[in-house]
N, C-alpha and C positions, 0 to 999 in steps of 0.2 A: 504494500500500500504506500502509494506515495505521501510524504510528509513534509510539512512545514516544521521548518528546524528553528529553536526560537533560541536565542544563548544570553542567557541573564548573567552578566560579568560580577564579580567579588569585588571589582573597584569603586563601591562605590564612595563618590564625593561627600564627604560627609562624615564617614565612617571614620578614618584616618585620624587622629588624634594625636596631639605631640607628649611625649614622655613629659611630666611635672613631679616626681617623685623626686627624692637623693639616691644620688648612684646605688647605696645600700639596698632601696625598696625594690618593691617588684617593677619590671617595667611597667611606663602608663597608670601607675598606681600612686595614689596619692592616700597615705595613713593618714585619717582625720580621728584627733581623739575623740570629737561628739559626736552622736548620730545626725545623718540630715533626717528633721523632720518635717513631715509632710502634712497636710489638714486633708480631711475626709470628711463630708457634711453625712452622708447616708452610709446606713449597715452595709456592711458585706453581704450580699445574699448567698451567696455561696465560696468556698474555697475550691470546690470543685469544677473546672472547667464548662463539663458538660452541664451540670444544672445553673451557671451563672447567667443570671439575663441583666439584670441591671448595669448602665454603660461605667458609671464609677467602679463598680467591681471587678468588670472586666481591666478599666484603665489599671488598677493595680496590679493583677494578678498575671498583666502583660509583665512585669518586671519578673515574674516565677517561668511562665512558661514562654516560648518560642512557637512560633505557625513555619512552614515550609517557604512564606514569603512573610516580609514584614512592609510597612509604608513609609517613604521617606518626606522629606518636608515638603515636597512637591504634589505628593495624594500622587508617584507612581507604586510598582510593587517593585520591592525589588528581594534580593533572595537571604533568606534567614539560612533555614535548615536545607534549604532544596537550594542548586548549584545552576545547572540546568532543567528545558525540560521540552518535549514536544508534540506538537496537537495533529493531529492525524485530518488529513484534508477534509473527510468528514464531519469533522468535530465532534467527534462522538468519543477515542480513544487520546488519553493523555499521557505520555512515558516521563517523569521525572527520575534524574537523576540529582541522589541526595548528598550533604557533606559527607566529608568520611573525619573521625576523630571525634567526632561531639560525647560528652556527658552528661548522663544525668547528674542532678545534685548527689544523687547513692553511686557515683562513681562508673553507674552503669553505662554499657556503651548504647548511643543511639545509632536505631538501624529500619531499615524498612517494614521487621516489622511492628515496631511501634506505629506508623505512620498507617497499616492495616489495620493493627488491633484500634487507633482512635476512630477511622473513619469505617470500620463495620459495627462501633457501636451508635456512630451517628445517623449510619446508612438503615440500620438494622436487616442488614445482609445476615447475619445469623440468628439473632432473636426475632424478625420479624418483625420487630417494632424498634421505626427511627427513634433517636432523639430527635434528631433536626430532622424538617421536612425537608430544609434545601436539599440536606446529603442524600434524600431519600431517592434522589436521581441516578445514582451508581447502582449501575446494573451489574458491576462485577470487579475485583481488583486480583493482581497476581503480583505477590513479591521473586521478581525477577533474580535480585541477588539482595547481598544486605545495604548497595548502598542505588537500586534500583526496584523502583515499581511503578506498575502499569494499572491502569485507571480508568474501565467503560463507563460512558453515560449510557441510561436507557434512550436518552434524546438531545438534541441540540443542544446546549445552554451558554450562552454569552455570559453567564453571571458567573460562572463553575469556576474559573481561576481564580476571581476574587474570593472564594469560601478558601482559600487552601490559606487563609491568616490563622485560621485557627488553631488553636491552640493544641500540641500535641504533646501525650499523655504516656508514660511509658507504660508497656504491655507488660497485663496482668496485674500490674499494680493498682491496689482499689481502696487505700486511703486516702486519696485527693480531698476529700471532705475535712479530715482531720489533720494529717498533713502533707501537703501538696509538694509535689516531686517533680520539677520542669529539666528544660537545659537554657534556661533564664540567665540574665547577669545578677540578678540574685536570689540567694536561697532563703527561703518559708523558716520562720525561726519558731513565731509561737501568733496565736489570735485570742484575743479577751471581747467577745460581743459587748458592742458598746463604748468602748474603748479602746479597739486599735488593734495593729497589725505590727510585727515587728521582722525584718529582713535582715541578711547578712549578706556579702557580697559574696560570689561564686569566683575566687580568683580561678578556676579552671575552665570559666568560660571561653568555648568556641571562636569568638571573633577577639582575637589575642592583643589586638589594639583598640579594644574597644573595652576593657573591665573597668567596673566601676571604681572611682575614685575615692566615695565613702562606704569605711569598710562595714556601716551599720546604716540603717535606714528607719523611722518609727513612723508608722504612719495614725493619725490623732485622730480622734471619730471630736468635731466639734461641732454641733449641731447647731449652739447660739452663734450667732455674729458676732455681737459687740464681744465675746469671748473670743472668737479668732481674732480680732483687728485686738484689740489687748496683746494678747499670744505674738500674733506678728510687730507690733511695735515693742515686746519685751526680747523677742530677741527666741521667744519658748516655740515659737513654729518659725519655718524657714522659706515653706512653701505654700501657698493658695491659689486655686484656680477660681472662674467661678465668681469673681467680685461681680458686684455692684458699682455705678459709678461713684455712688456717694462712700463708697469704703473705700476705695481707691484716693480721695482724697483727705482719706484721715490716716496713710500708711506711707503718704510720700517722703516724708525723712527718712524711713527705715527700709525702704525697700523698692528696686527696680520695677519700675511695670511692666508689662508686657500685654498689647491688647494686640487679637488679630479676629479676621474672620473665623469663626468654625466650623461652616456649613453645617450648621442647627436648625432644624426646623422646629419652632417653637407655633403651637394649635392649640386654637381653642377649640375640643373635640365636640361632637355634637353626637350622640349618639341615635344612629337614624333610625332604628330599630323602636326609638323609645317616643309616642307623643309627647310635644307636638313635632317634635326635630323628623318624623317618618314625611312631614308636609313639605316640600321646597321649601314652599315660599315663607313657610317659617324659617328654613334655614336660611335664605336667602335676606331676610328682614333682620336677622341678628349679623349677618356680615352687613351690611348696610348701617346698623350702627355701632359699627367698631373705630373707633378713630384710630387707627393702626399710626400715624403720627406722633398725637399723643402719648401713643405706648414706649413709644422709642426715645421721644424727646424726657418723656419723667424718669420712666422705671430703668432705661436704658443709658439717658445720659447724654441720648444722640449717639450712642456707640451698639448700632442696628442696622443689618439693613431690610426694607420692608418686604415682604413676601406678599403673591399673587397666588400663588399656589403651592403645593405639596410639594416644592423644588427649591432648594437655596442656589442665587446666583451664583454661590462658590466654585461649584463645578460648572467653569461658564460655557463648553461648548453645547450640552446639553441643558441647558437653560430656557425656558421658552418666555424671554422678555414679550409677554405679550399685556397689551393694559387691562390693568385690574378688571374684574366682570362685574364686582357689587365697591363701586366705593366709598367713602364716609357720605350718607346721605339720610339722618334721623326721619325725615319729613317721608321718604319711599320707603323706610323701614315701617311707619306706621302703618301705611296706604296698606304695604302685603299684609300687616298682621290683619289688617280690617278684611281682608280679600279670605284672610284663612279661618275668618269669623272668631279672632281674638285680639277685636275692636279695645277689649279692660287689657289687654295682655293676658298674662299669665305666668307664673312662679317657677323656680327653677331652682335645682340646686348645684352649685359650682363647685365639683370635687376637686382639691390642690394637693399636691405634694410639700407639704409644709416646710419640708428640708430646703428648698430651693426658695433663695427670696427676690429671684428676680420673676419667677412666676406666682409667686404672692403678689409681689408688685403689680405686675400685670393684672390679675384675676380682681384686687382692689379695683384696678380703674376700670375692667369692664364692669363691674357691680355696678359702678355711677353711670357708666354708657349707658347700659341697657334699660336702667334706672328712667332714662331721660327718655324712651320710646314707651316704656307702661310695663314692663319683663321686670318682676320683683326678683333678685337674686342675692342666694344663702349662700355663704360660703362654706365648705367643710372641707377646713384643713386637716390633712390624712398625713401618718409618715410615708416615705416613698415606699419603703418595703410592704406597707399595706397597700397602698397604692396600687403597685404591681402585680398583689394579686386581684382585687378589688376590680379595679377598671380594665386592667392591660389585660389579663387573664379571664375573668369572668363577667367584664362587661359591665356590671352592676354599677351603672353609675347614668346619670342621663347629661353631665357636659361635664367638661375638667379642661384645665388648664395645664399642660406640661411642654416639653421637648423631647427630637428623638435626635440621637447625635450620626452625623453623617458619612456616611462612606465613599469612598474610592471608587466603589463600581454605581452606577446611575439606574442601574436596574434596580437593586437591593434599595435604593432609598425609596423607592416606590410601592413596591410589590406589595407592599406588605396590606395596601389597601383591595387585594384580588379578591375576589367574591368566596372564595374559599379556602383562604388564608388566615388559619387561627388568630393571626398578628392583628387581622382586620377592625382592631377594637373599636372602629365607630359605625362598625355593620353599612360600608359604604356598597351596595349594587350595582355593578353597570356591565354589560355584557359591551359593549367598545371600550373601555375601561381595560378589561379583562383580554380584551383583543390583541390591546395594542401592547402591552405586556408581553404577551406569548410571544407579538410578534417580534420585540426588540429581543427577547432571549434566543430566536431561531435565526434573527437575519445575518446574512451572509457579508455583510459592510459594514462599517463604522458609521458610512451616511445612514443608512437605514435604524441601526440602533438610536441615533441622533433624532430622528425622525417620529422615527414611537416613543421615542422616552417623552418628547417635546409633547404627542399629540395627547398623551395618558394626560399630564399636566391639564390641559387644554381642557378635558373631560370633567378631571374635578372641581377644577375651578365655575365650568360652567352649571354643574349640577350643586355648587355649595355643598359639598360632602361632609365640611368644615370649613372653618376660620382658619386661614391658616395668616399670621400673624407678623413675625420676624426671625431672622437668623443675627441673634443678639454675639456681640463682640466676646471671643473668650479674653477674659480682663484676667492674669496671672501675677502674683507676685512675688518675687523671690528675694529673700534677704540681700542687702546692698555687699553684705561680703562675700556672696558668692556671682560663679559667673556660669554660662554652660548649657540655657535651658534652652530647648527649642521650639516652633511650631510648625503644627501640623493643621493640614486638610480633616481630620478626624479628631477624633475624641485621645490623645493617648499625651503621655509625657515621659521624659526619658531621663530618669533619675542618674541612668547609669554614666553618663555625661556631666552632671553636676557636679562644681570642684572651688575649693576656694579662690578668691583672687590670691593672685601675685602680691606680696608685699609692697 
């Protein structure tokens, strides 16, 4: 079978780091007697790879485990644990070849078939039952040798490179819950719910120019604000993602900022499933009075940029700059609700993730928006980890305010609203919807992908499936004596890089 040979090079720019230690230390190593500490506003929901769904969680647990590729500051892939790799003219057949030398944190060697045993329990090629529905596309795997394996889909998928981030689990090992076992730049030390996560550095890490520079890590569960901006201006946390504008300017003597895009999709969900949100033109009358400006300029700071639809401009080839379909307009917001024969309005309750205060922020000013059209709305601040089962998982909620944090591949940030898509938590329907999906996953171009990713977009925007809101500024701050952090296209931070200044 003829093949498309794809060769993802080890050089990458980036990666390369200059020795900062004394000739005594290890190379690229730099002995810090404190730990770097990190702030964590929500629980852990899992230490376990496979059951972790929430994006904070995963950002840490990125420091424990490695994917076959990882993302650079650009939102490309480029390669972790997997070296090369190639896609069979079909697109059905994937042959990666993997590193050779890697360890687990137990010393153990990684090998192909670790990378079998994580994705047949993803796939559920042996039990029958996936965890993930993505993996649930591999129709078959063969480990070739230990440091190759080969990879069937059941069908086309444009999305299937971007899942190989995942996170890979050594075979047969099955206390990841209790304690987690990667080929990470750092090793899993101990977890206290509620209070934190503690790391140690993996000087035997894989990428040999690339090991962490603090040999300890603590990560802080701090859930008040005005307690981390304390914390950060005492010198007791070193790290925050995540600000607000107004904490941002109560941390500027003590710490760097760093604000960039995230590509965030931050929505005010509508759950269509539930009266009166199953009526358009109610949902259409609650986007009409959203003042999506005001959201940006209060709660944001002006550090937003505004969404039209279920797509952050971040990823701008796939973007569909097309003009808003319901814009701020209270006077047309009224007219549908009269149309939908809820002339008084009507009551609602706005479920929030209480951890996050930049969607607090928000979910306050739409109580007063909606306020101003006749929509009486309750707030019920929830933690995230209820949250997530609550709304994300079981639905039970009739609107909520959150974000979902962004990915690399353009399909995945979408999909998740397909009519048969467990993820679907605002019960959105559309069989062109659904269409255009399928078709950006089987087409044969990158136009074509471009093409349906753009026209899905187009679909919910014009159906109001939801509000969709802003992709708010990741606002970061890192103690002024240190230097090193980067950003990304995605949700992730890279401890392993973080090093004191120079004298």
């Amino acid at each position: 079978m003829k093949k498309r040979n794809i060769f993802v090079s080890l050089a990458i720019a980036g990666l390369l780091l200059t020795s900062c230690g004394n000739a005594d230390k290890k190379e690229n190593t730099e002995t810090n007697d404190k730990p770097l500490k990190v702030a964590m506003y929500t629980e852990i929901d899992s230490l376990d790879p496979f059951n972790a769904t929430a994006g904070d969680t995963k950002t840490i647990m990125d420091q424990v485990f490695d994917g076959l590729f990882d993302v650079d500051e650009d939102g490309n892939l480029v390669p972790d644990l997997c070296e090369t790799y190639e896609i069979s003219e079909d697109g059905l057949t994937y042959d990666f070849k993997l590193k050779e030398g890697v360890k687990f944190h137990n010393d153990k060697d990684f090998t192909a078939d670790d990378v079998y045993y994580t994705y047949d329990i993803l796939a559920g090629l042996s039990s029958g039952e996936p965890k993930s529905s993505k993996f649930a596309q591999i129709e078959s795997m063969e480990v070739v040798s230990p440091t190759e394996i080969k990879i069937k889909l059941k069908e086309k998928s444009n999305s299937f490179i971007y899942l190989n981030t995942q996170p890979i689990v050594q075979k047969d090992y099955e206390d990841n819950q209790t304690k987690p076992i990667g080929t990470g730049p750092f090793e899993f030390v101990s977890y206290t719910p509620g209070e934190g996560m503690k790391l140690k550095r993996f000087d035997n890490y894989h990428i040999k120019d690339h090991v962490a520079k603090f040999a300890d890590v603590e990560i802080l569960r701090i859930a008040d604000r005005q307690t981390l901006i304390m914390a950060l201006n005492n010198k007791d946390v070193d790290l925050a993602t995540g600000l607000t504008n107004d904490e941002l300017s109560q941390i500027e003597e003590t710490c760097d900022i760093h604000s960039f895009p995230q590509n965030l999709v931050q929505v005010l969900g509508l759950n269509n499933d539930v009266k009166p949100f199953d009526d358009i033109r109610v949902r259409q009358a609650v986007a009409y009075a959203i003042d999506k400006d005001e959201i940006i300029n209060t709660a944001a700071g002006g550090k937003a940029s505004k969404l039209v639809s279920n797509f952050s401009p971040a990823l701008k080839e796939y973007y569909n700059d097309m003009e808003e379909k319901y814009p701020y307009n209270p006077e047309k917001a009224k007219e549908l609700l009269k149309e939908a024969g809820l002339e008084n309005g009507f009551s609602v309750k706005l479920t929030v993730p209480s951890d996050y205060k930049y969607h607090m922020d928000t979910a306050e000013l739409i109580q007063a928006q909606l306020g101003q059209v006749g929509i009486d709305v309750t707030l019920d601040p929830i933690e995230f980890s209820t949250w997530l089962s609550k709304v994300y998982k079981d639905k039970d909620y009739e609107a909520t305010v959150s974000g979902f944090v962004g990915y690399v591949d353009p399909i995945r940030v979408i999909d998740r609203y397909v009519t048969t898509n467990d993820k679907n938590f605002i019960n959105y329907k559309s069989e062109a919807y659904d269409e255009a999906i399928e078709a950006a996953q089987s087409a044969d171009t990158k136009e074509e992908i471009i093409q349906n990713v753009k026209a899905a977009q187009e679909f919910m925007a014009e159906d109001a499936g939801s509000v969709y809101l802003t992709d708010p500024d990741n606002n970061q701050a890192l103690n002024k004596d240190l230097t090193g952090l980067k950003s990304y296209p995605v949700q992730k931070i890279n401890l392993e890089d973080i090093e004191k200044k120079n004298d």
